[in-house]
Backbone bond lengths (Angstrom), bond angles and torsions (degrees), N, CA, C in turn:
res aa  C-N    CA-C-N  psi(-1)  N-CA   C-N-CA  omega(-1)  CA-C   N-CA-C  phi
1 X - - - 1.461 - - 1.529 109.48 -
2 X 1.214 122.98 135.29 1.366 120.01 -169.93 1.344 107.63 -89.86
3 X 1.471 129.10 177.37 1.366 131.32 -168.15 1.662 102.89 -80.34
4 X 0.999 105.69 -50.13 1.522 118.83 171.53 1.940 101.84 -31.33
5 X 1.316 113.50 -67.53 1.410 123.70 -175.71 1.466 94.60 -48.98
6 X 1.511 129.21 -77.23 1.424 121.44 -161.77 1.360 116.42 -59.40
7 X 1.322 122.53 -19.57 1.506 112.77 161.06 0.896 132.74 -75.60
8 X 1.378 118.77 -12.84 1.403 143.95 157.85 1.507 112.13 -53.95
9 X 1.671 117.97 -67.70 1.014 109.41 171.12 1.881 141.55 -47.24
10 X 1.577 93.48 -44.08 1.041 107.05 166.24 1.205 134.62 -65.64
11 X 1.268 131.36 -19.49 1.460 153.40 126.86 1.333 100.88 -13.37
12 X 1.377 105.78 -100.74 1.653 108.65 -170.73 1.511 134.21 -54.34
13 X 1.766 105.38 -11.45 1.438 107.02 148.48 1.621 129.24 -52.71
14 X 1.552 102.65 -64.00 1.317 122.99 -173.86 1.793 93.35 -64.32
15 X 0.617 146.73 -23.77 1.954 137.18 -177.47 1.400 114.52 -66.92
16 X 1.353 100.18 -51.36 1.628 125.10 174.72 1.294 111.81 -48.28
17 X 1.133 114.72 -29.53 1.944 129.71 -175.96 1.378 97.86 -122.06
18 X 1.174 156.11 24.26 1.272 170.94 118.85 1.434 119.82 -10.81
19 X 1.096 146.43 134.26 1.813 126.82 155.89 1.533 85.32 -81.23
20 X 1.667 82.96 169.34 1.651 105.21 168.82 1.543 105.91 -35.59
21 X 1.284 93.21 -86.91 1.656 132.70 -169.26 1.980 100.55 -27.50
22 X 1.242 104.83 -42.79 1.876 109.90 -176.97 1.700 89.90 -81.18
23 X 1.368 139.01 -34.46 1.231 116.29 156.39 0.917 151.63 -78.45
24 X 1.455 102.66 12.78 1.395 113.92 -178.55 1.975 99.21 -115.98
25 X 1.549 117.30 -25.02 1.224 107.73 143.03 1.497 137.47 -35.32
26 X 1.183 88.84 -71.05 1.650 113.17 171.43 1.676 119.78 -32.48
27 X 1.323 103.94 -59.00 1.552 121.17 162.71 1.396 122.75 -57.48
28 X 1.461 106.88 -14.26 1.489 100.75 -169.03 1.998 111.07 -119.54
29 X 1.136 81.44 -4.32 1.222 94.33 171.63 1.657 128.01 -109.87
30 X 1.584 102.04 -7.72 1.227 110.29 178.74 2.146 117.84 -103.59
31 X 1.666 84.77 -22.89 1.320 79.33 159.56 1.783 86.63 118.09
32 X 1.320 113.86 8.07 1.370 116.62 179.58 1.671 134.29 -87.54
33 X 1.355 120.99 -114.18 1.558 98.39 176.00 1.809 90.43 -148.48
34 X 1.238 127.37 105.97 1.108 143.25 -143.79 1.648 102.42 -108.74
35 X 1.621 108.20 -27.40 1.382 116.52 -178.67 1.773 106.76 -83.06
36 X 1.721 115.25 11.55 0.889 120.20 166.02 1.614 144.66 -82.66
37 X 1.601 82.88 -14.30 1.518 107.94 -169.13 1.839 97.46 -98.63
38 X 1.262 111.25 151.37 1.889 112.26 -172.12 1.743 77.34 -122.93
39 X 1.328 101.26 149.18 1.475 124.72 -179.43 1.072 112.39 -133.58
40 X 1.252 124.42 -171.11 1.967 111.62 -170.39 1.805 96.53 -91.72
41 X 1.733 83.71 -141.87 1.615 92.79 169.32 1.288 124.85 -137.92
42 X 1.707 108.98 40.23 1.214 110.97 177.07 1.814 119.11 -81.06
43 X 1.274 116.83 175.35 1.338 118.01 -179.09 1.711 110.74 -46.90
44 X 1.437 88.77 -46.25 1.780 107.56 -173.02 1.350 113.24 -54.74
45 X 1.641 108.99 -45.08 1.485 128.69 -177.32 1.311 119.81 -59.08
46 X 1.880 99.82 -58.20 1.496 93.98 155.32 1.988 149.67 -53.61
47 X 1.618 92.68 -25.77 1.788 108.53 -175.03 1.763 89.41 -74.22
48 X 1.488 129.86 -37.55 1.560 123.68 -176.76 1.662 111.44 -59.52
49 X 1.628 97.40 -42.49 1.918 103.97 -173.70 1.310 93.21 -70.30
50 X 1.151 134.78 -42.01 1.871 127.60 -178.92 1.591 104.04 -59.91
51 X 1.320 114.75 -54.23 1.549 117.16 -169.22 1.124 101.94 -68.78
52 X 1.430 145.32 -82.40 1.078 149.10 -146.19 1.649 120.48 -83.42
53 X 1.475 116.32 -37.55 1.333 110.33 170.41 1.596 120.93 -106.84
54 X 1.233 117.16 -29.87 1.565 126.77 160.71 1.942 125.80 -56.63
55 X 1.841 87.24 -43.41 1.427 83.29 166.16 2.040 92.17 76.28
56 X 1.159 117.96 30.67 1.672 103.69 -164.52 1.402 100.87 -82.36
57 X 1.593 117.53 -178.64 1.120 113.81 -162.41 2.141 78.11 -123.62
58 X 1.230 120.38 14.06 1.715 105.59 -153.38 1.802 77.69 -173.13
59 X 1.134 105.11 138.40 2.199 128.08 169.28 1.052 95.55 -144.76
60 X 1.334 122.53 112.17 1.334 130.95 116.80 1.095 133.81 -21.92
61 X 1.294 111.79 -34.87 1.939 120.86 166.23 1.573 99.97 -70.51
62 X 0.817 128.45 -79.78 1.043 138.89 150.82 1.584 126.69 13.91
63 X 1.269 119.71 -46.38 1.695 126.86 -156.93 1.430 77.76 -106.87
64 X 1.676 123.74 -50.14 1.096 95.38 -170.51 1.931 124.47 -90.27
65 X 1.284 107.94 2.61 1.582 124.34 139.70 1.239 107.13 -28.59
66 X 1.138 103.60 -95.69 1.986 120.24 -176.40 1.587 119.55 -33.64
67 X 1.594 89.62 -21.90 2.070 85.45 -179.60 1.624 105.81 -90.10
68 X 1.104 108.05 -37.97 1.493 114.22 -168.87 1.609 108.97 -71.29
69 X 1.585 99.87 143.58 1.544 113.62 165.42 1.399 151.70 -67.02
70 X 0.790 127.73 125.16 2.067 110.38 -168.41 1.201 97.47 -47.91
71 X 1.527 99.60 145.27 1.419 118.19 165.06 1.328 113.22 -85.61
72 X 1.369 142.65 149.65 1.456 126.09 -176.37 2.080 111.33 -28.97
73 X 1.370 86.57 69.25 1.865 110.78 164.28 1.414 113.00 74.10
74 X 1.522 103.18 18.97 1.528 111.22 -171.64 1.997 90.84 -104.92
75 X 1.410 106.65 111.30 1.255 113.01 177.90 1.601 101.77 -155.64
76 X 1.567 110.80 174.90 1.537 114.88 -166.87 1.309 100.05 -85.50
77 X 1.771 112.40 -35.02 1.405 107.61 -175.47 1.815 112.75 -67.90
78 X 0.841 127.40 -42.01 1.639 117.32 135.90 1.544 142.42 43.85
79 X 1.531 82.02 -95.73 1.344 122.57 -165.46 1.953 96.51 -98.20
80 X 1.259 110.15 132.21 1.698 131.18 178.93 1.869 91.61 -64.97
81 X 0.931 131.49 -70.61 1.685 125.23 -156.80 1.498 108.60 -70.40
82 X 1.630 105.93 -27.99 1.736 102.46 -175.14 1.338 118.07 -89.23
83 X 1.504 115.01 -6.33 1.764 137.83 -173.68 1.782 98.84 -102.55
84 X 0.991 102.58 -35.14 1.650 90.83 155.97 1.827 132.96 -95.36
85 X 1.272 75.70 -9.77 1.660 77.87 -177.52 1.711 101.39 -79.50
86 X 1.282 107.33 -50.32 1.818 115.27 166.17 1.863 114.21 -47.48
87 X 0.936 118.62 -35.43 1.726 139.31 -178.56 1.444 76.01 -80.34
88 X 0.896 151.86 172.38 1.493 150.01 120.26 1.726 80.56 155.04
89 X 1.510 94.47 -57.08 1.648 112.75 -144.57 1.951 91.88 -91.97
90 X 1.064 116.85 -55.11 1.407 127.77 168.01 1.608 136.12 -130.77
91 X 1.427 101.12 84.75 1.680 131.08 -163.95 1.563 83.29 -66.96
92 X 0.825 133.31 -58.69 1.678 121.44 -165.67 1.416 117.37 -50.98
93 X 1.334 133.47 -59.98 1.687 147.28 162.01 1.212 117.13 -46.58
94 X 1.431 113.55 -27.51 1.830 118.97 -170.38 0.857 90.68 -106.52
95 X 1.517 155.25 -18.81 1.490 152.22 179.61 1.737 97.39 -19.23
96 X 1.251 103.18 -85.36 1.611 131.08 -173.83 1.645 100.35 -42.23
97 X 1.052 105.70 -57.32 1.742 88.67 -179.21 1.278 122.36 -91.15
98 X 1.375 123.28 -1.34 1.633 122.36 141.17 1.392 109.02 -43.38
99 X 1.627 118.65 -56.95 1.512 115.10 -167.56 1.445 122.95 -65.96
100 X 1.475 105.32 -38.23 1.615 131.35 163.94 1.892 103.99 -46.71
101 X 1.465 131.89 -36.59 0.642 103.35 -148.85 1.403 87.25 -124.67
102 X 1.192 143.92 14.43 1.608 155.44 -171.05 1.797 88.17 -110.13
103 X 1.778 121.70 -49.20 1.365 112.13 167.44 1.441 141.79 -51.78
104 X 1.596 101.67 -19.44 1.621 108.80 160.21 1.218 122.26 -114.66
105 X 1.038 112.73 23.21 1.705 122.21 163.35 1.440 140.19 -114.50
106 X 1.456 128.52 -161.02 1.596 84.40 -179.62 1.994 69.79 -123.02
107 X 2.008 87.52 -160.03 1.427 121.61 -172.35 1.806 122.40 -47.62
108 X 2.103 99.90 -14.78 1.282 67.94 -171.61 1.900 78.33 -118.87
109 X 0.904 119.88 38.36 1.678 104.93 175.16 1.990 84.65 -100.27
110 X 1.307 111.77 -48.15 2.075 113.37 157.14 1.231 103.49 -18.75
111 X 0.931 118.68 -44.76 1.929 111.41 -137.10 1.940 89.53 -97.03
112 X 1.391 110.27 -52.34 1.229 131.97 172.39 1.580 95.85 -25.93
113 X 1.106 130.30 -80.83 1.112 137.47 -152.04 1.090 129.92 -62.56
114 X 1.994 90.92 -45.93 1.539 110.96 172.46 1.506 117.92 -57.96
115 X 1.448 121.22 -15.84 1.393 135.62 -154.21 2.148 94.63 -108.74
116 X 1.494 112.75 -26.98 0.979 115.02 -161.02 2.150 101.52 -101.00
117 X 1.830 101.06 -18.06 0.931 84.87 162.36 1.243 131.93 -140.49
118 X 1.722 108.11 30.14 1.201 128.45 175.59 1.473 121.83 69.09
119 X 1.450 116.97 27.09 1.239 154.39 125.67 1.519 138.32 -29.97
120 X 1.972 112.01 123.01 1.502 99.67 178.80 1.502 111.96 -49.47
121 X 1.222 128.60 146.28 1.856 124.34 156.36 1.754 109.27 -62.12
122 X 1.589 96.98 116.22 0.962 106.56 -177.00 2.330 90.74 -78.04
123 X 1.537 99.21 137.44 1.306 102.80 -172.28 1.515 115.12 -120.98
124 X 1.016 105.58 1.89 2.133 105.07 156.79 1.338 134.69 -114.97
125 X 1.926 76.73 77.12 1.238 92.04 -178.97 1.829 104.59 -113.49
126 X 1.702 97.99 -166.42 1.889 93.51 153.69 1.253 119.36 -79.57
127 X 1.530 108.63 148.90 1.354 115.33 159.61 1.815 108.60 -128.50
128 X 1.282 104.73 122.63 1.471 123.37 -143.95 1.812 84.12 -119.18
129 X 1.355 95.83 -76.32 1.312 99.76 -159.04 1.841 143.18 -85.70
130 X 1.096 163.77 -114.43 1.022 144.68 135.40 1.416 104.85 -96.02
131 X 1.504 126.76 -43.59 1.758 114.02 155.24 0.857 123.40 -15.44
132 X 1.459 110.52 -64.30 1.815 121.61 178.49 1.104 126.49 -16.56
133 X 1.653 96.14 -72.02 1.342 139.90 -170.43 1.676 111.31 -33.17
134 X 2.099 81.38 -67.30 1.462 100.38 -162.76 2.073 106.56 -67.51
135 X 1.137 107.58 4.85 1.303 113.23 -155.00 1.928 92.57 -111.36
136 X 1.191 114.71 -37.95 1.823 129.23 150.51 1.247 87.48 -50.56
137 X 1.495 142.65 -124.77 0.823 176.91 -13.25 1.739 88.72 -145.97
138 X 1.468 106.53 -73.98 1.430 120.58 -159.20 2.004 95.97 -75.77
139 X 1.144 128.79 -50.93 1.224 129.90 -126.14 1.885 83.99 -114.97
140 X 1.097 130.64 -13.95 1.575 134.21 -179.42 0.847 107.69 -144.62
141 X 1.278 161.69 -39.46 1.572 142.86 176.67 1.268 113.46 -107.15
142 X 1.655 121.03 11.32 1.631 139.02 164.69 1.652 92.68 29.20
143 X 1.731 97.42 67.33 1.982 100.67 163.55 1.136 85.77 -112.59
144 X 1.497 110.19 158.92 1.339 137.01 157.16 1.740 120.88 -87.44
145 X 1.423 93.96 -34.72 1.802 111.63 -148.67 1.790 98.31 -66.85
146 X 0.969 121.20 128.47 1.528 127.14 -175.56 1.866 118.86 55.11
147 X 1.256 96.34 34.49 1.299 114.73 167.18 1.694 120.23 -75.06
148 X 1.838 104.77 -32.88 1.597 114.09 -159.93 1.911 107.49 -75.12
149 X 1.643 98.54 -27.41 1.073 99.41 -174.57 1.602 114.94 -111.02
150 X 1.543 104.79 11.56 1.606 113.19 169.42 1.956 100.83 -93.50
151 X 1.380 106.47 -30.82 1.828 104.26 164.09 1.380 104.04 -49.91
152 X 1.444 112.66 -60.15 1.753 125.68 -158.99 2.189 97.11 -48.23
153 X 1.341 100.66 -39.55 1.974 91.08 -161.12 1.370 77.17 -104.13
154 X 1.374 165.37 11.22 1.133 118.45 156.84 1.751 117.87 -107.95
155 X 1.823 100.60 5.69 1.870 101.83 -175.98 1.912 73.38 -85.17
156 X 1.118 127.90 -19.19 1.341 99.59 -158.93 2.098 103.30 -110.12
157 X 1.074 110.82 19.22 1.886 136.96 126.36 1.397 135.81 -70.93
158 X 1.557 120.81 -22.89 1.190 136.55 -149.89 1.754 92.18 -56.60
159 X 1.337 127.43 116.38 1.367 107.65 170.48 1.693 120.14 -121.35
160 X 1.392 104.97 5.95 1.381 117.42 -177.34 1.769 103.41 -157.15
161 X 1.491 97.65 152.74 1.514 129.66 172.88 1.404 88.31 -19.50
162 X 1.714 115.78 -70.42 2.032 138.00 -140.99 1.958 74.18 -57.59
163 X 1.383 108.07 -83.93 1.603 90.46 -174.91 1.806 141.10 -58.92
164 X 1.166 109.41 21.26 1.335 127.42 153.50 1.749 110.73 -85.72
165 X 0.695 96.84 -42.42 1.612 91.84 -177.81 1.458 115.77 -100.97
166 X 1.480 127.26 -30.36 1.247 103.65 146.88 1.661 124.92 -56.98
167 X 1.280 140.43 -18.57 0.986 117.29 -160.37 1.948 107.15 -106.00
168 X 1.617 94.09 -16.13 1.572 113.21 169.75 2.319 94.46 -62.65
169 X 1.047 107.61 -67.61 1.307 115.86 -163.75 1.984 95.04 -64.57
170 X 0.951 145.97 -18.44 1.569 145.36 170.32 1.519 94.65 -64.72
171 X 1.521 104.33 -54.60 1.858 102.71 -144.32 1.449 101.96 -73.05
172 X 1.494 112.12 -26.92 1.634 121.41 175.77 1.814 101.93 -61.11
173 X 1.031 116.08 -42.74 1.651 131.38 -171.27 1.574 92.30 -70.02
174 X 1.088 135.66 -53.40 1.588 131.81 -172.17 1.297 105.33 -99.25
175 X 1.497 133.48 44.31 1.308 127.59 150.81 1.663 82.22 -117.39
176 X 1.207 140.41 -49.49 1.450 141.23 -178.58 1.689 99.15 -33.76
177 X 1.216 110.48 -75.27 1.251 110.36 -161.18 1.344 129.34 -91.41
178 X 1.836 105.83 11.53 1.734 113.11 -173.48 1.977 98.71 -94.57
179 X 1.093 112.46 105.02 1.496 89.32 163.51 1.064 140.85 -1.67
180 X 1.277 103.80 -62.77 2.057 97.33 169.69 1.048 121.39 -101.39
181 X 1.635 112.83 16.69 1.366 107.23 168.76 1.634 130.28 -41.27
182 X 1.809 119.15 -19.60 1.621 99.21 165.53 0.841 105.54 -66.24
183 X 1.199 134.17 -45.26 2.013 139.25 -134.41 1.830 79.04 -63.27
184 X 1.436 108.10 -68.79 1.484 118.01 167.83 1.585 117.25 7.80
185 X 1.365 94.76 -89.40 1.034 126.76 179.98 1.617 127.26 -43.83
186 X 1.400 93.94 -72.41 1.752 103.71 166.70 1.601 107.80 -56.63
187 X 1.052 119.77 -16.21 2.003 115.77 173.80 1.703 93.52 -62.44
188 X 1.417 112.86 -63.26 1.625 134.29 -171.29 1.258 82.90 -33.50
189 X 1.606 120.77 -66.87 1.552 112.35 -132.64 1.926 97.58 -86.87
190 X 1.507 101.18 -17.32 1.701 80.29 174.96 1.015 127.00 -81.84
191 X 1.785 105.37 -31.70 1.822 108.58 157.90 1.363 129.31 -47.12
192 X 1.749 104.52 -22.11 1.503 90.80 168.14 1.300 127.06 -108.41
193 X 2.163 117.13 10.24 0.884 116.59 148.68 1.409 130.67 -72.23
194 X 1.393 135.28 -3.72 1.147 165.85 -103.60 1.682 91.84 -146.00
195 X 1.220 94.70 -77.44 1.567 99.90 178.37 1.721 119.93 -51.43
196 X 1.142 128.55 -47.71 1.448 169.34 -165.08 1.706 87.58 -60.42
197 X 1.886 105.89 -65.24 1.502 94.24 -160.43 1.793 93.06 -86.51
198 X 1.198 126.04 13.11 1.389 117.67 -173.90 2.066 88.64 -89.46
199 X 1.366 102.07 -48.58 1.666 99.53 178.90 1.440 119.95 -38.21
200 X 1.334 89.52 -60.24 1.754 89.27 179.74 1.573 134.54 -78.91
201 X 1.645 86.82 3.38 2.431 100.00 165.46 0.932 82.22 -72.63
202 X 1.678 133.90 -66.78 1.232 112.65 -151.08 1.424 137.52 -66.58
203 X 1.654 108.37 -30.84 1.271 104.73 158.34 1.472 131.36 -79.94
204 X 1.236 102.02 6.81 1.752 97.66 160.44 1.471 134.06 -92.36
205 X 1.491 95.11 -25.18 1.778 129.09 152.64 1.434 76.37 -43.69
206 X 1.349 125.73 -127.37 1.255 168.60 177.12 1.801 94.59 16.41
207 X 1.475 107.78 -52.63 1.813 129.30 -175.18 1.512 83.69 -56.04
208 X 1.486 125.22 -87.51 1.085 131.30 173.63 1.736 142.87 -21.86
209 X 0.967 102.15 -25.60 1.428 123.56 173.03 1.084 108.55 -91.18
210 X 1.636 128.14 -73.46 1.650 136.65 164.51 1.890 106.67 -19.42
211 X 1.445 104.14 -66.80 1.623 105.78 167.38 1.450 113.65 1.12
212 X 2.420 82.43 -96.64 1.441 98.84 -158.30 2.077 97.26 -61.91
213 X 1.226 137.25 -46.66 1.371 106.32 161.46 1.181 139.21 -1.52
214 X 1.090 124.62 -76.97 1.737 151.13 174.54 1.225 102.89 -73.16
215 X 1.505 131.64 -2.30 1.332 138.87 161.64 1.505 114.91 -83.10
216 X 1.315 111.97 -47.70 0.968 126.98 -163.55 1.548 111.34 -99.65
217 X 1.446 133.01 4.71 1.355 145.80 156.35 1.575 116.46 -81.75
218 X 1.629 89.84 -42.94 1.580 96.74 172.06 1.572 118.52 -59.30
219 X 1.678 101.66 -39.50 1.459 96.68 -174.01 1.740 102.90 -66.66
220 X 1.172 116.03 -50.61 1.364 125.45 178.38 1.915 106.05 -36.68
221 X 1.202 108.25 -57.93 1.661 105.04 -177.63 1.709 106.39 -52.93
222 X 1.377 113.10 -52.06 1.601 115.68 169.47 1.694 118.89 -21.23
223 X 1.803 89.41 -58.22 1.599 94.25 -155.44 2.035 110.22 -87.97
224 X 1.377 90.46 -8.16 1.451 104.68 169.30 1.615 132.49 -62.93
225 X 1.613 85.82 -44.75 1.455 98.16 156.52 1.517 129.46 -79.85
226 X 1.263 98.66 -11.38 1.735 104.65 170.30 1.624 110.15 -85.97
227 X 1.138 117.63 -34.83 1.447 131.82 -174.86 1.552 116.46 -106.54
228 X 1.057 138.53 64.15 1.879 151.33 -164.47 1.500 80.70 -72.74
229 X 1.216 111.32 -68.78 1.399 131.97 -127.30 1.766 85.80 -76.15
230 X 1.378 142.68 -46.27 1.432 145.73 -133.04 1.993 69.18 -106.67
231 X 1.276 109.54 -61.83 2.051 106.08 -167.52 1.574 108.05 -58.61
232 X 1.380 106.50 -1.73 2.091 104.87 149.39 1.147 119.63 -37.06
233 X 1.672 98.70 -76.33 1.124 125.05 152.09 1.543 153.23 22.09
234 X 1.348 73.12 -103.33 1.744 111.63 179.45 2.333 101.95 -75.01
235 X 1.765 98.33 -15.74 1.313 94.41 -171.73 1.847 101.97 -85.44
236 X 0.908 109.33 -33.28 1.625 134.80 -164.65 1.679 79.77 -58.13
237 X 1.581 116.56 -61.34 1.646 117.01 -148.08 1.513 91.21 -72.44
238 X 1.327 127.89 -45.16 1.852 125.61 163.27 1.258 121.44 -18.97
239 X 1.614 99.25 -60.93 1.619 97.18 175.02 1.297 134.74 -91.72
240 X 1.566 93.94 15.04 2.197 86.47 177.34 1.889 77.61 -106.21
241 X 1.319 147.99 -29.11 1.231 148.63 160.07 1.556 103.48 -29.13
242 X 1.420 119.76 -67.00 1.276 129.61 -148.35 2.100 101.89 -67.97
243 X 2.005 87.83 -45.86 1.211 79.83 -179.93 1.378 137.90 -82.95
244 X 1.104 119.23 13.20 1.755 161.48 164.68 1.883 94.66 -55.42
245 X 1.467 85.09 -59.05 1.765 83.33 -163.27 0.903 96.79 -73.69
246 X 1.313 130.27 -43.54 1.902 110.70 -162.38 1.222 109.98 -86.17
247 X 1.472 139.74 -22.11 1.496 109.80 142.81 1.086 129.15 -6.76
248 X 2.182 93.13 -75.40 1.778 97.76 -167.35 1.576 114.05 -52.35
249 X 1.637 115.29 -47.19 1.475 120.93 179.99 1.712 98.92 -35.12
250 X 1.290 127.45 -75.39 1.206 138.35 162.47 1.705 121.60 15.92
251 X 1.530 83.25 -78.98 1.457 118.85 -173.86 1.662 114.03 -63.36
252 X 1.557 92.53 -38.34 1.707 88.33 -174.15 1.960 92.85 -97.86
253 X 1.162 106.85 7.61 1.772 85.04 170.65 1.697 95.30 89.10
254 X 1.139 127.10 19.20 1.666 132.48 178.08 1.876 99.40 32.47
255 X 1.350 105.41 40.80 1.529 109.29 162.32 1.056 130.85 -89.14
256 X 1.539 124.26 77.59 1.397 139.72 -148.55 1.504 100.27 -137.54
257 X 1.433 79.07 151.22 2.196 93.69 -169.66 1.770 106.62 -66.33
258 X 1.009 103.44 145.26 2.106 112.05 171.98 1.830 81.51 -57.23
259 X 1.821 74.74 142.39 1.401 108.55 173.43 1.527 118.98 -40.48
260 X 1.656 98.76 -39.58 1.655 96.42 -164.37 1.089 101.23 -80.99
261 X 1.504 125.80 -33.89 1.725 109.04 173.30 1.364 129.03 -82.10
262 X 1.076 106.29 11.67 1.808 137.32 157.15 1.649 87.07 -73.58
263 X 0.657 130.80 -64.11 2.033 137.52 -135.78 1.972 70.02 -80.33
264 X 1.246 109.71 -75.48 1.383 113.25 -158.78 1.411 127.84 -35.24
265 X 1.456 84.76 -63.32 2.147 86.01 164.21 1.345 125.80 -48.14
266 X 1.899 102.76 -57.95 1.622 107.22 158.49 1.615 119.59 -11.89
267 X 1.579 93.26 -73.84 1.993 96.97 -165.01 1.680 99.38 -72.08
268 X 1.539 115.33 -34.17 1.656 87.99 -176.42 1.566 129.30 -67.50
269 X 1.136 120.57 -29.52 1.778 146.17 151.68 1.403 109.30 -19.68
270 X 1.962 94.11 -67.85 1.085 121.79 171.55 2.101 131.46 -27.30
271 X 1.775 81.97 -68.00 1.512 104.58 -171.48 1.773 91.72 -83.43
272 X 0.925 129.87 -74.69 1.724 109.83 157.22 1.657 141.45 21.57
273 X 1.918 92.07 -61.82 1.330 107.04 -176.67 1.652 106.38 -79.58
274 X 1.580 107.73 -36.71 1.294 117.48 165.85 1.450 140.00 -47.17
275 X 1.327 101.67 -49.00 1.395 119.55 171.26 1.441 108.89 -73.44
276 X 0.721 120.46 -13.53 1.795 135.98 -171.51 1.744 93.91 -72.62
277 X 1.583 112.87 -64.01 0.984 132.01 171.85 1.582 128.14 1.44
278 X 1.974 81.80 -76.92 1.140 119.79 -176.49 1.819 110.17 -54.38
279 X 1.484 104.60 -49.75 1.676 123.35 -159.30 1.727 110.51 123.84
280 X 1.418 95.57 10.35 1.558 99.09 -176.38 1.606 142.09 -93.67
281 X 1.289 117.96 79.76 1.477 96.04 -171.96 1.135 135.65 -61.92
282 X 1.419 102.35 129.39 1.257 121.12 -151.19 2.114 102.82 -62.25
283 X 1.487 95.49 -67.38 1.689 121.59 175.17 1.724 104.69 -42.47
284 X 1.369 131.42 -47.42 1.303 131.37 179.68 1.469 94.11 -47.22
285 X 1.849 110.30 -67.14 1.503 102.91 -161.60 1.268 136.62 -47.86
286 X 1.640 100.42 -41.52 1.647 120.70 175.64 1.735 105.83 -70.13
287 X 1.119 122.97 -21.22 1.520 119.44 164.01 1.488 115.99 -76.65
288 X 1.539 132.63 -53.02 1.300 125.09 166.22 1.720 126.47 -57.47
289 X 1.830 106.16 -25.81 1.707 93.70 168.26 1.445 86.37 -140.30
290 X 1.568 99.75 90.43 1.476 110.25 168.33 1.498 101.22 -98.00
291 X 0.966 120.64 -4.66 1.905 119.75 -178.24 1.495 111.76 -68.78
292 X 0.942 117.58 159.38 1.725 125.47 144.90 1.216 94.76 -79.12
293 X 1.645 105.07 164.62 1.485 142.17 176.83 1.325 102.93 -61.47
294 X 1.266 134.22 99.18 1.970 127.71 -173.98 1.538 103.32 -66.84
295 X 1.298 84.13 171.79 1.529 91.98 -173.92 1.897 116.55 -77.17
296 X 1.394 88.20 123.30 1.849 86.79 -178.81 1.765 120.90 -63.27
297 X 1.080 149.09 124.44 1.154 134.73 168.34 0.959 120.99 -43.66
């Protein structure tokens, strides 16, 4: 699985447990669709819908932000998403508490910003953590050398959204500047051509099967009308069948799995027996491109 894939995964963990507001960061900083995410209706909520999906040049949330006092330390300048979202809209006034607030933080809440507002990286800051590090390492002293296994301990630190995207925006930066960063790269992109044409066997498996189904009902409706007299029959044996099952339903308390994970096991069994066919294991494949398609820059 390539690195690209596990950041991928880890991505869509951390989103799921996300607030709005960090997904609507997330989106807006990655190049995504930010006017997708609904937020409440606080002051804060509103200065993000101005910054991030309006794009305004002027907040009203905002002006009256700037007048008001911290609450025992509860303020916008503060908070990383609401100090850029205010910067975004008015870089001149927030200057000072960008700096105020890059001075008690470390290297990658810097980097955050610089990335969020197209900004030099301010670089004297802390570096605390292995983020840090890799963010020294890659983004100011442009080393490569023990970079592969400073990715390895800090995707497997990742504890928030902010380090998903610093570490998505590093690894793009150290395929640029590693020597073999194409070779790199083009591995990524065949594993995820790889994956891509594995999606669409299966739904042609799947196309293919559905078919002869609906092939084979049709023939059935044909011969039904040829046969009244024999589908007497065959209807009588349906219903001492049918009432067989709903006993059992009965019996076990009709505690049975949702349909779709009925459907699911079905087709994986299914595509399984198929691939089998071929000489193919099925379980190897779905373990080597168990990822989704990561996000392209």
């Amino acid at each position: 699985m390539s690195f690209f894939d596990q950041i991928r995964i880890k991505t869509e963990k951390l989103l799921l447990g996300a607030s709005p507001k960090e997904r609507m960061f997330y989106e807006f900083i990655t190049g995504g669709h930010p006017e997708r995410i609904e937020l409440g209706n606080t002051l804060t909520d509103d200065l993000c819908r101005d910054a991030f999906v309006e794009r305004a040049k002027q907040s009203i949330p905002l002006n009256v932000l700037q007048k008001a006092q911290p609450l025992k330390n509860i303020h916008y300048t503060n908070n990383l998403i609401d100090l850029t979202a205010a910067s975004i809209i008015d870089i001149t006034n927030e200057q000072k508490n960008i700096e105020a607030y890059i001075n008690m933080h470390t290297l990658r809440e810097s980097y955050l910003i610089s990335i969020a507002l197209g900004t030099e990286l301010v670089t004297r800051t802390k570096v605390e953590k292995d983020i840090d590090r890799l963010i020294e390492l890659i983004e100011i002293q442009k080393i490569v050398d023990g970079v592969p296994e400073l990715l390895t301990s800090t995707l497997s630190g990742v504890i928030d959204i902010f380090d998903v995207i610093v570490l998505k925006k590093i690894y793009t930066t150290y395929l640029k500047i590693h020597p073999d960063g194409n070779k790199v790269r083009q591995y990524d992109e065949l594993l995820t051509l790889s994956r891509d044409i594995f999606t669409v066997l299966d739904k042609i498996i799947i196309f293919m099967i559905s078919s002869l189904v609906i092939w084979g009902v049709g023939k059935y409706i044909i011969w039904y009308l040829a046969n009244k007299e024999f589908h007497d029959e065959l209807q009588e044996m349906i219903v001492h069948i049918s009432s067989a099952i709903i006993l059992a339903l009965v019996f076990l308390g009709f505690n049975i799995p949702k349909w779709s994970r009925i459907l699911s096991i079905a087709r994986f069994h299914l595509l399984r027996v198929i691939y089998k066919l071929f000489g193919l294991d099925y379980l190897k494949i779905c373990s080597v491109l168990k990822a989704k398609k990561f996000d392209k820059e």
